[in-house]
N, C-alpha and C positions, 0 to 999 in steps of 0.2 A: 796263672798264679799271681796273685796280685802282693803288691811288695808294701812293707811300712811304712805308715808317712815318716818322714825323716824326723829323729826327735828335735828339740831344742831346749835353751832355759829360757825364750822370751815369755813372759807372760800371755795366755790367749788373750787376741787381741791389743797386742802392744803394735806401736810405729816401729819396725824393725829395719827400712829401709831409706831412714831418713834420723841417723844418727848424732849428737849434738856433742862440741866439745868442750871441752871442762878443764880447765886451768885451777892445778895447785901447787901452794906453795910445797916445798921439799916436805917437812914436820905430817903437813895435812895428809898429803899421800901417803906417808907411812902409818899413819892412825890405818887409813884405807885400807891399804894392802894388809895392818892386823889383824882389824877386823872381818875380809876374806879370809885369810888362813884359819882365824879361830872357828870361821863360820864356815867355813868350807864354800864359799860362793868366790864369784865372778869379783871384780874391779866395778864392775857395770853394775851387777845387780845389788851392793853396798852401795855403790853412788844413788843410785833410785830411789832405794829404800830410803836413805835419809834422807832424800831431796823430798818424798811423800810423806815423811816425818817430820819435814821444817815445815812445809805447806800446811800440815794439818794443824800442825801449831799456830802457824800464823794466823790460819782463820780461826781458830779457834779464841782465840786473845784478841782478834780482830787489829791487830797492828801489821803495819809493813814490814819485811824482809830486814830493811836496813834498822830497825830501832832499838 
């Protein structure tokens, strides 16, 4: 009898075992944690999402991070 693969929420093929940390300040984390609760997601998967929503921005404007 063969068993399920175990689920998860990583995206297929996401780095799953080479995790990065993330410093906020108090205000910012709590934006975070709202918008998981609102959204019913992870800490992790709101940090992602807007990190691939600043990224996309940024190239898209073609400016750096810091401007």
């Amino acid at each position: 009898m063969k068993t399920a693969p175990k689920a998860t929420r990583t995206p297929n093929g996401a780095v799953s075992n080479k995790p990065i940390a993330l410093r906020l300040l108090p205000y910012e984390l709590e934006k975070v944690r709202a918008v998981a609760k609102r959204e019913q997601r992870s800490l992790a998967s709101v940090a992602r999402l807007a990190l691939l929503r600043g990224l996309a921005d940024c190239e898209r404007k073609k400016q750096p991070l810091a401007a």
